[in-house]
GUTI-692543 format. One record per atom (N, C-alpha, C): atom name; x, y, z; chain. Coordinates in steps of 0.02 Angstrom, whole numbers. Each point is the difference from the previous one (the first is absolute). Layout:
("CA", (X, Y, Z), "A")
...
END
This chain:
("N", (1351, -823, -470), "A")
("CA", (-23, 54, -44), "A")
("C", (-62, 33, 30), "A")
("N", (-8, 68, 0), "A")
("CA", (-65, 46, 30), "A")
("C", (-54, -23, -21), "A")
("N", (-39, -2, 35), "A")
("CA", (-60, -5, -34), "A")
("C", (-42, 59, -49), "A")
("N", (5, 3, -47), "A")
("CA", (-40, 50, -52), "A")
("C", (-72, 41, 30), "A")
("N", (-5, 62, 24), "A")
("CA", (-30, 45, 23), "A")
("C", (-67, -19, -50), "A")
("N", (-61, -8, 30), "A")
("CA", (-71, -17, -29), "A")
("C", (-16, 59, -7), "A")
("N", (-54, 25, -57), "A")
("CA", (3, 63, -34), "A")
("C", (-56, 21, 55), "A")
("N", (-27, 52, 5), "A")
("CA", (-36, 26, 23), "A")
("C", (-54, 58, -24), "A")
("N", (-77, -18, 11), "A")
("CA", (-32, 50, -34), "A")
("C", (-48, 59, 59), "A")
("N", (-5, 47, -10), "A")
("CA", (-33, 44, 55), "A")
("C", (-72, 26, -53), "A")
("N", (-34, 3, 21), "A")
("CA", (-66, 10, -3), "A")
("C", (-23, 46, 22), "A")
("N", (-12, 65, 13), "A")
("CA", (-4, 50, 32), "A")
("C", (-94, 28, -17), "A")
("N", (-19, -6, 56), "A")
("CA", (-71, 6, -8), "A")
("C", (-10, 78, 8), "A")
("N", (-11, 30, -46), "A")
("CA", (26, 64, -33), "A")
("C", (-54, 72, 72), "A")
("N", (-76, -27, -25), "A")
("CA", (-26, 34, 35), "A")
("C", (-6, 9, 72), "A")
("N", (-8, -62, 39), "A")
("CA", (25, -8, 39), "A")
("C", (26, 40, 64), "A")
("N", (73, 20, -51), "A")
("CA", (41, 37, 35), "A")
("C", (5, 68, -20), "A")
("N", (-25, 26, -37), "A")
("CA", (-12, 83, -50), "A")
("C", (-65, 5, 69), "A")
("N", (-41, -32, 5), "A")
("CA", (-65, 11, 46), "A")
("C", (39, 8, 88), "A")
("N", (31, -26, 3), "A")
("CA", (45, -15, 73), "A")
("C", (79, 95, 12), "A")
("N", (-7, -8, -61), "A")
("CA", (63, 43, -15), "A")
("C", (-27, 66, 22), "A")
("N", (-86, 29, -65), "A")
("CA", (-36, 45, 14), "A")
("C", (9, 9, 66), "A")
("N", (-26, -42, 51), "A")
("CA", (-19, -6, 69), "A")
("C", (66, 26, 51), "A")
("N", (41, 2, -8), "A")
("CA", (63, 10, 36), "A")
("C", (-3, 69, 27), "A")
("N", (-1, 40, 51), "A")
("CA", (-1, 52, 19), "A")
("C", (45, 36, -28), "A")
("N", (50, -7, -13), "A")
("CA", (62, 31, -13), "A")
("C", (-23, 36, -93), "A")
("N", (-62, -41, -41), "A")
("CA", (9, 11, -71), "A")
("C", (-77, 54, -11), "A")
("N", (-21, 8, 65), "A")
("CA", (-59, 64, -20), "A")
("C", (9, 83, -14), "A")
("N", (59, 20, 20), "A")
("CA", (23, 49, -17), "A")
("C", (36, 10, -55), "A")
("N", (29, -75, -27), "A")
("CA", (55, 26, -86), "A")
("C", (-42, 0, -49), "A")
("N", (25, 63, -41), "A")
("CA", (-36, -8, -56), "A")
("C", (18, 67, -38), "A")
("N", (0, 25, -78), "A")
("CA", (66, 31, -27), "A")
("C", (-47, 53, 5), "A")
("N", (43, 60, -37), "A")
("CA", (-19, 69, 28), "A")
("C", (-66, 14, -53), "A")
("N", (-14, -29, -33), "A")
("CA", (-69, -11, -12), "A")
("C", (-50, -24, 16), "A")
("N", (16, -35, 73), "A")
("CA", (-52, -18, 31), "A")
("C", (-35, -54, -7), "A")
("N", (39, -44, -49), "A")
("CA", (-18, -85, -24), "A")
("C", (59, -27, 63), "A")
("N", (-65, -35, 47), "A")
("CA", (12, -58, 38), "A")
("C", (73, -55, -27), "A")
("N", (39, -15, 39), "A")
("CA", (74, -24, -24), "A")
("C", (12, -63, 49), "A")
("N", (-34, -13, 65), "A")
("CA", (26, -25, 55), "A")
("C", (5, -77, -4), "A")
("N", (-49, -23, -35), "A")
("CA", (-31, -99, -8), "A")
("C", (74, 6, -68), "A")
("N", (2, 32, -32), "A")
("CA", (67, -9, -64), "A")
("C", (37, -13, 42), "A")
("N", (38, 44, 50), "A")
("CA", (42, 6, 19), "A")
("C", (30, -61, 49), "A")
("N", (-35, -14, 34), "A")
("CA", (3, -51, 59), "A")
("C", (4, -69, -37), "A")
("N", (-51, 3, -67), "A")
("CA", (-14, -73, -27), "A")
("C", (74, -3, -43), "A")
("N", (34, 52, -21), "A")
("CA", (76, 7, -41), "A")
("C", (30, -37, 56), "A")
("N", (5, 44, 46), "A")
("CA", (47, -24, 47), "A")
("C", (14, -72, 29), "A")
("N", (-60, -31, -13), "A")
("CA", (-14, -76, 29), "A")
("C", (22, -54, -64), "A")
("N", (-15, 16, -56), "A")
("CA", (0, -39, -52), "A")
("C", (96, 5, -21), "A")
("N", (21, 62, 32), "A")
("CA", (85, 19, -21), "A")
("C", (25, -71, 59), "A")
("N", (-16, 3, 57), "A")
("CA", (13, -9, 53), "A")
("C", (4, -100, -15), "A")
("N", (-88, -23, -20), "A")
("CA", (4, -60, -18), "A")
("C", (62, -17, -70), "A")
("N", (1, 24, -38), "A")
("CA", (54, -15, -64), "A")
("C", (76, 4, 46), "A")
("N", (15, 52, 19), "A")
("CA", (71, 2, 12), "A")
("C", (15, -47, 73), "A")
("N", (-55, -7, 55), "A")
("CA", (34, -39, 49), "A")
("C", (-20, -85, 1), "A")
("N", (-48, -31, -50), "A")
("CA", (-14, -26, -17), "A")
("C", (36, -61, -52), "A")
("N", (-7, 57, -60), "A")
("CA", (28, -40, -63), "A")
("C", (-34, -42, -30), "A")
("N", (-74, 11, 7), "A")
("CA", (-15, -52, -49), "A")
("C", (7, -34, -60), "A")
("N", (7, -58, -39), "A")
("CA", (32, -25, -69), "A")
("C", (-53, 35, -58), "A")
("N", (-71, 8, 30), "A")
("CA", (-74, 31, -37), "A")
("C", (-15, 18, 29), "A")
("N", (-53, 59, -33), "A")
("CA", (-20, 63, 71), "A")
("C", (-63, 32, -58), "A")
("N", (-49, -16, 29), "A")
("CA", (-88, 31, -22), "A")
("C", (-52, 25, 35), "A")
("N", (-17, 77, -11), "A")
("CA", (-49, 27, 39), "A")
("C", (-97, -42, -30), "A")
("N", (-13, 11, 38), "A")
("CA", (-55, -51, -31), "A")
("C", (-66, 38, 24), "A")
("N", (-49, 20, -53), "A")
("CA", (-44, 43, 16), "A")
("C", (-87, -15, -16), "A")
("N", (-21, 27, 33), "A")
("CA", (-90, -5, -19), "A")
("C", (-10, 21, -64), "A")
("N", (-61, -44, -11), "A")
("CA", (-6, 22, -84), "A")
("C", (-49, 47, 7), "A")
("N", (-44, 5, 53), "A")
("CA", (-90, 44, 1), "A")
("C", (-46, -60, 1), "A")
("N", (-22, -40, 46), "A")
("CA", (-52, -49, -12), "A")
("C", (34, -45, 32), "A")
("N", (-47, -52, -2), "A")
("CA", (17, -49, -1), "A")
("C", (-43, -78, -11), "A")
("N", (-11, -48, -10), "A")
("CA", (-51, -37, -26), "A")
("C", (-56, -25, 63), "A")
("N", (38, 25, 55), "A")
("CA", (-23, -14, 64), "A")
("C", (-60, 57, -8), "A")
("N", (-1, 49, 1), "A")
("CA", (-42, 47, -16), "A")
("C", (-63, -44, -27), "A")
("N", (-5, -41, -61), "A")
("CA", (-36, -38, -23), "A")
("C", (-29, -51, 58), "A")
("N", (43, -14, 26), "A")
("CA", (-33, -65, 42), "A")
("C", (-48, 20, 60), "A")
("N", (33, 56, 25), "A")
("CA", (-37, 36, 62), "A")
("C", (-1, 76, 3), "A")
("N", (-68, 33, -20), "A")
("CA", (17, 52, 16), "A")
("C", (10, 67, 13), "A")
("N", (-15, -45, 88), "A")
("CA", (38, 54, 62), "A")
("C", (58, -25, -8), "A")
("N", (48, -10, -32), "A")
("CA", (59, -18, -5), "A")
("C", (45, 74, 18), "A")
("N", (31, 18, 61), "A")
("CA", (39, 63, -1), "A")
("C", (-54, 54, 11), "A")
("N", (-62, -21, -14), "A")
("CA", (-48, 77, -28), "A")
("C", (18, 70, 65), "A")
("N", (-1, -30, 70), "A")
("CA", (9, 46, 29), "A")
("C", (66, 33, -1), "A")
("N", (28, -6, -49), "A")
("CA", (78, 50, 21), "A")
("C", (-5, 60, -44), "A")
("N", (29, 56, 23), "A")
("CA", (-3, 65, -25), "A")
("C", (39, 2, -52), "A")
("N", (14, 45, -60), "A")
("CA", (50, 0, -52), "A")
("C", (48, 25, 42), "A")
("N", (77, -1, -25), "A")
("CA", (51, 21, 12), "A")
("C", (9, 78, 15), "A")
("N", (28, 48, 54), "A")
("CA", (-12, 52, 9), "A")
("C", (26, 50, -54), "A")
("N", (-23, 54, -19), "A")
("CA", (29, 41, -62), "A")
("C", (75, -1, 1), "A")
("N", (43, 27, 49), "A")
("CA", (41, 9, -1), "A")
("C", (47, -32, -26), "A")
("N", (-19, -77, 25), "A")
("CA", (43, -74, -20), "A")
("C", (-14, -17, -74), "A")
("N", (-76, 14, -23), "A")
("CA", (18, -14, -80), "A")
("C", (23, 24, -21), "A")
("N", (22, 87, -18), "A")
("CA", (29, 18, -5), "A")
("C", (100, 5, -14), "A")
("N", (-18, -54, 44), "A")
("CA", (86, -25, -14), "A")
("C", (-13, -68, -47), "A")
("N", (-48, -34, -1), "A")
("CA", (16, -66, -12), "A")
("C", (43, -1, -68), "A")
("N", (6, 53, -49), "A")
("CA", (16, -13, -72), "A")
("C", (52, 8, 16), "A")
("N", (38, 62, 58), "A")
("CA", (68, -24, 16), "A")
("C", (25, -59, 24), "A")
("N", (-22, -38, 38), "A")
("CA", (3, -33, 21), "A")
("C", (41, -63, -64), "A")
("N", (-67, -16, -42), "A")
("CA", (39, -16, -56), "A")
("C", (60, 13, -31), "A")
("N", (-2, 68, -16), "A")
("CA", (35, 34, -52), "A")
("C", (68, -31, 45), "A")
("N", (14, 5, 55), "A")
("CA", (66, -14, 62), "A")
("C", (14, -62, -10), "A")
("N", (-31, -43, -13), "A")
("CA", (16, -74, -7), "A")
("C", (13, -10, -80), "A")
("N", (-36, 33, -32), "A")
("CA", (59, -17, -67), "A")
("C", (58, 50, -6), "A")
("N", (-9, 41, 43), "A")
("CA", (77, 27, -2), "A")
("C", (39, -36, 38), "A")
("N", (-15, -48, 52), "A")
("CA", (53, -46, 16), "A")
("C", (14, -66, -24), "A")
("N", (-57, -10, -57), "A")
("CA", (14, -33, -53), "A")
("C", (-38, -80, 37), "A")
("N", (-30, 12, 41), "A")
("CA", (-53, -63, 39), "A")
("C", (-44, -16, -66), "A")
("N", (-14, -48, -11), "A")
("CA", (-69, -37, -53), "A")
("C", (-55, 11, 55), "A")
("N", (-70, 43, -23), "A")
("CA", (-53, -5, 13), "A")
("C", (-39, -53, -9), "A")
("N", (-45, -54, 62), "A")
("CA", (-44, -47, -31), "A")
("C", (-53, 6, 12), "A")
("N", (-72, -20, -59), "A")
("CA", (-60, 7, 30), "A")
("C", (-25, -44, -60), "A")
("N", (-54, -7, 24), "A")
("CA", (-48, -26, -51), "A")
("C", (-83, 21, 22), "A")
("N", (-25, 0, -72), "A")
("CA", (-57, 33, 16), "A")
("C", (-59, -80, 42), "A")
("N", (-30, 42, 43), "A")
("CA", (-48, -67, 15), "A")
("C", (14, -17, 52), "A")
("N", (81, 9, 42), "A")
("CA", (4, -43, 45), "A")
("C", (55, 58, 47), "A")
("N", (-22, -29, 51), "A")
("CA", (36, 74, 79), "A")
("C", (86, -20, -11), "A")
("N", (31, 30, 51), "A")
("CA", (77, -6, -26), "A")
("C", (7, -70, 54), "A")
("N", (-24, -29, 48), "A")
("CA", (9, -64, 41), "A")
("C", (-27, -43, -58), "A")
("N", (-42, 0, -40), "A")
("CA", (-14, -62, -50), "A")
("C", (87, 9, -54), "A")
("N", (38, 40, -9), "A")
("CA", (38, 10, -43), "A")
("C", (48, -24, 24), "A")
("N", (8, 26, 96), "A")
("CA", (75, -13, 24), "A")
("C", (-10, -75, 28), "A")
("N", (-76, -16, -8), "A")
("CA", (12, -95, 14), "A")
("C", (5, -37, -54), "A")
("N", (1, 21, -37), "A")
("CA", (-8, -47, -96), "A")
("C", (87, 23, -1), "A")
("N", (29, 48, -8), "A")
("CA", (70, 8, -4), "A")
("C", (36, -29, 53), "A")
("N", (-20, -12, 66), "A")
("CA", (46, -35, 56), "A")
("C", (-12, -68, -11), "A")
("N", (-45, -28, -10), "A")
("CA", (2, -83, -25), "A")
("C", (23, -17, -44), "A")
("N", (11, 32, -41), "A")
("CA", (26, -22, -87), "A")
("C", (62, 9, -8), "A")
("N", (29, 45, 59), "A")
("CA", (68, 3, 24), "A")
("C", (26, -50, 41), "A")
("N", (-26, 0, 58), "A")
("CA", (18, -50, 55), "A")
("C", (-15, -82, -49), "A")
("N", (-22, -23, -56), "A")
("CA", (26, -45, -25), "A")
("C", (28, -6, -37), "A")
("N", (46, 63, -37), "A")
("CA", (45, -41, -44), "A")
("C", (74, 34, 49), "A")
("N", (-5, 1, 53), "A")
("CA", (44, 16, 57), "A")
("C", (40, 53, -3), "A")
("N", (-49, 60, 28), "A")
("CA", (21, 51, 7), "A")
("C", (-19, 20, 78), "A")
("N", (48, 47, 16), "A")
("CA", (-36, 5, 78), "A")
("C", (-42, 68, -22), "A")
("N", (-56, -12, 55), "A")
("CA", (-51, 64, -3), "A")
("C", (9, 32, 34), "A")
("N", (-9, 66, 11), "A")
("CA", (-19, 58, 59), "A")
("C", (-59, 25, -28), "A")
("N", (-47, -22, 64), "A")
("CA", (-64, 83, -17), "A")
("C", (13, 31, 34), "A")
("N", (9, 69, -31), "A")
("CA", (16, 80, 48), "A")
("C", (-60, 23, -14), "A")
("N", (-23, -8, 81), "A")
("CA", (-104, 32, 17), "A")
("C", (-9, -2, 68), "A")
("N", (-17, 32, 25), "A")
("CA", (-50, 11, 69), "A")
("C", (-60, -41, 14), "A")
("N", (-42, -10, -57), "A")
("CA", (-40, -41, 0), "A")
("C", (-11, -64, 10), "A")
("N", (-66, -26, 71), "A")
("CA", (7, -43, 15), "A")
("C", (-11, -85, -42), "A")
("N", (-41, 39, -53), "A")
("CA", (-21, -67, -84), "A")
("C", (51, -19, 1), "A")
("N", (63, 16, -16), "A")
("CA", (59, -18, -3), "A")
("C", (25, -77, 4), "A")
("N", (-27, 15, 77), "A")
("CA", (25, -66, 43), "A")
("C", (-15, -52, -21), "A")
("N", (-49, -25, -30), "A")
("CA", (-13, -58, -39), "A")
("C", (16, -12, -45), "A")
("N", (65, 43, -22), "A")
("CA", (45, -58, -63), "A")
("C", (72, -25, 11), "A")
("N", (31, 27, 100), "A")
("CA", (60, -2, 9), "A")
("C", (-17, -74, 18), "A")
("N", (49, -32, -34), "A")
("CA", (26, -75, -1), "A")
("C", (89, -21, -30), "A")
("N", (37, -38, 0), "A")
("CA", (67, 2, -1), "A")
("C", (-14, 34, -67), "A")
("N", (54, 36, 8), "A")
("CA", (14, 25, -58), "A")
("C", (-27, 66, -21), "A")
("N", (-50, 34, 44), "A")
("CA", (-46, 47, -13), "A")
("C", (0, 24, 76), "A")
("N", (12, 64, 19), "A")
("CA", (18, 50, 34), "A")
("C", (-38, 75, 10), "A")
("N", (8, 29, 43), "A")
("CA", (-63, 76, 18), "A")
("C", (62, 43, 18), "A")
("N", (-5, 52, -35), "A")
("CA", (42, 50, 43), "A")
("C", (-23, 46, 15), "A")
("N", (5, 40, 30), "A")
("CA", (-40, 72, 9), "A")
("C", (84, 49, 11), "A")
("N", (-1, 16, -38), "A")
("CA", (46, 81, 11), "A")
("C", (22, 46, 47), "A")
("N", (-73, 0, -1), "A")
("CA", (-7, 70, 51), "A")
("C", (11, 1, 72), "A")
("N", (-17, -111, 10), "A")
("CA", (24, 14, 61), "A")
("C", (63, -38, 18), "A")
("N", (23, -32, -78), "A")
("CA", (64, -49, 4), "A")
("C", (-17, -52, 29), "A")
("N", (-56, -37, -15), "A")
("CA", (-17, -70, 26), "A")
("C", (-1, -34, -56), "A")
("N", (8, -60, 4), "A")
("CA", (0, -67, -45), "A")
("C", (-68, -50, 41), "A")
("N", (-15, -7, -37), "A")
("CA", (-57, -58, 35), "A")
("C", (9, -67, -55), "A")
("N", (10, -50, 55), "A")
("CA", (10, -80, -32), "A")
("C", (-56, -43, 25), "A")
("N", (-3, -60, -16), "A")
("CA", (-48, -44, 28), "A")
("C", (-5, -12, 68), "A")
("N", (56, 22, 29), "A")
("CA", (-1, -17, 81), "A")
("C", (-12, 79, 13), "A")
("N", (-10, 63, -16), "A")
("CA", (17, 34, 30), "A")
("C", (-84, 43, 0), "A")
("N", (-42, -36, -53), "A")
("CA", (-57, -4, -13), "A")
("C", (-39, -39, 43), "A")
("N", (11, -63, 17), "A")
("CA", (-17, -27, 62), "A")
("C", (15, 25, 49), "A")
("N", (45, 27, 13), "A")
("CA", (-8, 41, 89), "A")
("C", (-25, 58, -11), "A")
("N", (1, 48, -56), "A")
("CA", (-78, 69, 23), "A")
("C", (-60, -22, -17), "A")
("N", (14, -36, -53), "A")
("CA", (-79, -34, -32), "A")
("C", (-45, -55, 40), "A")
("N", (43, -36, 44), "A")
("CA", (-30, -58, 26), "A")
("C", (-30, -52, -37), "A")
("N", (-9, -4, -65), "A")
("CA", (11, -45, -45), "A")
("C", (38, -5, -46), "A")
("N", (-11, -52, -54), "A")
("CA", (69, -2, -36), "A")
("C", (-32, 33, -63), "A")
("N", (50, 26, -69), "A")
("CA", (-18, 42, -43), "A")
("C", (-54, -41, -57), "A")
("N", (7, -70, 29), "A")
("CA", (-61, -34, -58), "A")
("C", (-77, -4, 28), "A")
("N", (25, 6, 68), "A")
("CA", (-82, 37, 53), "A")
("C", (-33, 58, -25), "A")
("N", (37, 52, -27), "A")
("CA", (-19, 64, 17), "A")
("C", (-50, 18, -32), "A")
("N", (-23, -36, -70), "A")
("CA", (-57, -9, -22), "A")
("C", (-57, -9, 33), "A")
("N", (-1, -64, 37), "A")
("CA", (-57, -6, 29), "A")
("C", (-5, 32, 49), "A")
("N", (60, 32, 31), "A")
("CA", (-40, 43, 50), "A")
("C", (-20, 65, -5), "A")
("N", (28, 28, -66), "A")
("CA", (-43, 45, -18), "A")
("C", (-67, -12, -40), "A")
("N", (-14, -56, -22), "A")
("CA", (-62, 0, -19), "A")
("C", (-48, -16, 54), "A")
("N", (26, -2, 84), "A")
("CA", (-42, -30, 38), "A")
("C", (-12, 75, 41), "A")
("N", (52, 47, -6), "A")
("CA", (3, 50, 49), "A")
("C", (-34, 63, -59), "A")
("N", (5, -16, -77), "A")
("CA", (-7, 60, -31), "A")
("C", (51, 66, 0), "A")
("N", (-24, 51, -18), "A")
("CA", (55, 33, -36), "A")
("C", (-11, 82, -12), "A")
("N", (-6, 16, 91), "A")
("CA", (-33, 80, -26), "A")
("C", (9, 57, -65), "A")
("N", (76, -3, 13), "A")
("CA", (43, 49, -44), "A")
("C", (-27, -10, -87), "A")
("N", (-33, -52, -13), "A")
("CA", (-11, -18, -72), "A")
("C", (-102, -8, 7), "A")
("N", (-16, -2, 75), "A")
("CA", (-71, -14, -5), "A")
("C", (-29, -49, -29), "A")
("N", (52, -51, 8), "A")
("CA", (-10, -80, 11), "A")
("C", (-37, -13, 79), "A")
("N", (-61, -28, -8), "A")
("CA", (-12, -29, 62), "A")
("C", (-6, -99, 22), "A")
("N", (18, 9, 52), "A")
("CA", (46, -71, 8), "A")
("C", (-73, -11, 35), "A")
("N", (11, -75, 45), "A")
("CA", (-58, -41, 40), "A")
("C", (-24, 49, 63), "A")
("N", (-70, -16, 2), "A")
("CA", (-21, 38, 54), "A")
("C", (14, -15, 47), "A")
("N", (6, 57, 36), "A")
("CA", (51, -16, 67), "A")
("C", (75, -25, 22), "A")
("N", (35, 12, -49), "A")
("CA", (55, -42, 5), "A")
("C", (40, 67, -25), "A")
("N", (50, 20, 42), "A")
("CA", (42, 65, -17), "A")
("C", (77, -49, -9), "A")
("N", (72, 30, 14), "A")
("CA", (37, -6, -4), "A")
("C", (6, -59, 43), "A")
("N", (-15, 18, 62), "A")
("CA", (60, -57, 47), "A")
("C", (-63, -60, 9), "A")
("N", (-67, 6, -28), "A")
("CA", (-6, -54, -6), "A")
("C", (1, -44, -67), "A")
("N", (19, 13, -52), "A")
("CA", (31, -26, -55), "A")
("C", (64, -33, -5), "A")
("N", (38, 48, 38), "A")
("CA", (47, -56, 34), "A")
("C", (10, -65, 25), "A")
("N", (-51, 13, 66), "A")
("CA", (-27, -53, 32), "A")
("C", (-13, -46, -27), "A")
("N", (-44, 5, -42), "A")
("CA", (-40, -80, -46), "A")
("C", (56, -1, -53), "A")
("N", (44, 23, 0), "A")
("CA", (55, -23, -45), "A")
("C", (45, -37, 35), "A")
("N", (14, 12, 51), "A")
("CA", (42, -27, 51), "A")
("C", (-38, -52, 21), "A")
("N", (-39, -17, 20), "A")
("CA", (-45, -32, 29), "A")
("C", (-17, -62, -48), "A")
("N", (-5, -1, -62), "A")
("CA", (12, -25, -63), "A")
("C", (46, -50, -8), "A")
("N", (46, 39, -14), "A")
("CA", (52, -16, -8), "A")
("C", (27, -65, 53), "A")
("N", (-22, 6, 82), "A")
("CA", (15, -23, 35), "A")
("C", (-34, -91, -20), "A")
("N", (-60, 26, -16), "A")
("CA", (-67, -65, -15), "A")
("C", (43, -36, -42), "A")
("N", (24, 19, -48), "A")
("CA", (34, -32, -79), "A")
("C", (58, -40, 22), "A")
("N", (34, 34, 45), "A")
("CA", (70, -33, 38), "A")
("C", (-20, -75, 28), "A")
("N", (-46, 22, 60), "A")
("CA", (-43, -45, 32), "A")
("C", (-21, -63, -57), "A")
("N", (-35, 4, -66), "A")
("CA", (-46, -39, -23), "A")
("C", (71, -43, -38), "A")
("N", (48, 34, -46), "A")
("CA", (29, -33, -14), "A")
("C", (54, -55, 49), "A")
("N", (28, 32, 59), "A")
("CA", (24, -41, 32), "A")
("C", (-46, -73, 24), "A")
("N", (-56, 17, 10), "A")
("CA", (-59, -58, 24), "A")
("C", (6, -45, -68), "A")
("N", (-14, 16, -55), "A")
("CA", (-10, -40, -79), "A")
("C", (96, -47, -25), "A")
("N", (42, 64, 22), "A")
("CA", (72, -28, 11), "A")
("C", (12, -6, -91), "A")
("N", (44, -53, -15), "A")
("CA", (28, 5, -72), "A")
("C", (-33, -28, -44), "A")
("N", (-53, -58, 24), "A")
("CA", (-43, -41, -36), "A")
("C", (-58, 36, -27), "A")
("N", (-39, 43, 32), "A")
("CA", (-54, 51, -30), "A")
("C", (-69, -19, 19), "A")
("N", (12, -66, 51), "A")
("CA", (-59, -36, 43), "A")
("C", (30, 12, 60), "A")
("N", (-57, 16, 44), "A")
("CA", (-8, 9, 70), "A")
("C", (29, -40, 42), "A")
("N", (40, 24, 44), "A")
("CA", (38, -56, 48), "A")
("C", (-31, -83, 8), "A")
("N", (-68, 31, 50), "A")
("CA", (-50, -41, 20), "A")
("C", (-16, -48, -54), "A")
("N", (-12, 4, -43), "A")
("CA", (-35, -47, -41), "A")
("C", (62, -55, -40), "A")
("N", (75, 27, 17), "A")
("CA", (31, -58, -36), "A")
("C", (20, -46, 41), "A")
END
């Protein structure tokens, strides 16, 4: 007898890709004969048609910023250096909406918390009562929640990223990626990490780490006392 197809949920990190879509050379010129900007709708339609029909997901949720976030509270230069969104692009954003409940997608947000606090509280609470996950995002936060069962897609460029596939661009594994962004910091958000320590050496002392721990436990073995001393 077949084995019964495990349901599947997609997560679609909404802004994300409306911010990525804007950006596309091809979407700076559309826009209707009134002169309202059309191009980030258009591209972001096209991607979200594209994920549903070649896809199939069993659940399917755009998942969005609320305005804030509590991080703001904790630090904050939190983000401070980033510019608002360019006129043109807000401008669409209500379409943007308005397009996704015309394709009948559930909007998620909550106030207080960014759409990665939303699409990691919804991918865990899934991935245990066994559902498979997809996050559909570009973003590298991401990576620290793919574990069995929990998955990265990106669209745009038709990649899947898994736990092994995260270890060979990432060079660590996705339960690392924490600490090495808290060791390397975090321009794009104006998180700053340890002095002196950029990317590839955050790595390093992760790797390097990692190596020590291998080392200490093989020396200690199954008993939890040191070779030498038994």
């Amino acid at each position: 007898m077949p084995a019964t197809p495990r349901e599947r949920l997609f997560l679609l990190d909404s802004m994300n890709f409306v911010y990525r879509a804007f950006h596309q050379p091809q979407t700076q010129s559309l826009q209707t004969h009134t002169g309202l900007p059309t191009g980030a709708v258009l591209v972001f339609h096209n991607m979200v048609r594209k994920v549903l029909n070649e896809q199939k997901p069993t659940y399917f949720a755009a998942i969005y910023e609320s305005g804030g976030s509590f991080r703001d509270d904790l630090f904050a230069e939190y983000k401070a250096h980033r510019d608002p969104p360019p006129d043109d692009l807000q401008k669409q954003f209500p379409y943007v909406r308005k397009m996704l409940d015309a394709l009948h997608v559930p909007i998620i947000e909550h106030a207080g918390f960014e759409a990665d606090d939303v699409i990691a509280t919804l991918a865990i609470l899934a991935c245990k009562a066994g559902i498979e996950v997809v996050i559909a995002s570009g973003d590298k936060d991401m990576r620290q929640l793919v574990r069995p069962g929990i998955t990265i897609f990106d669209p745009m460029k038709n990649l899947f990223l898994d736990e092994a596939k995260i270890l060979e661009t990432s060079g660590v594994r996705p339960d690392q990626i924490v600490d090495m962004m808290a060791l390397q910091g975090d321009a794009v958000d104006n998180v700053p990490g340890a002095p002196g320590i950029g990317a590839k050496g955050a790595k390093d002392l992760i790797q390097r780490s990692e190596l020590w721990m291998r080392c200490w436990k093989a020396r200690i073995g199954w008993s939890g006392r040191p070779i030498a001393s038994r």
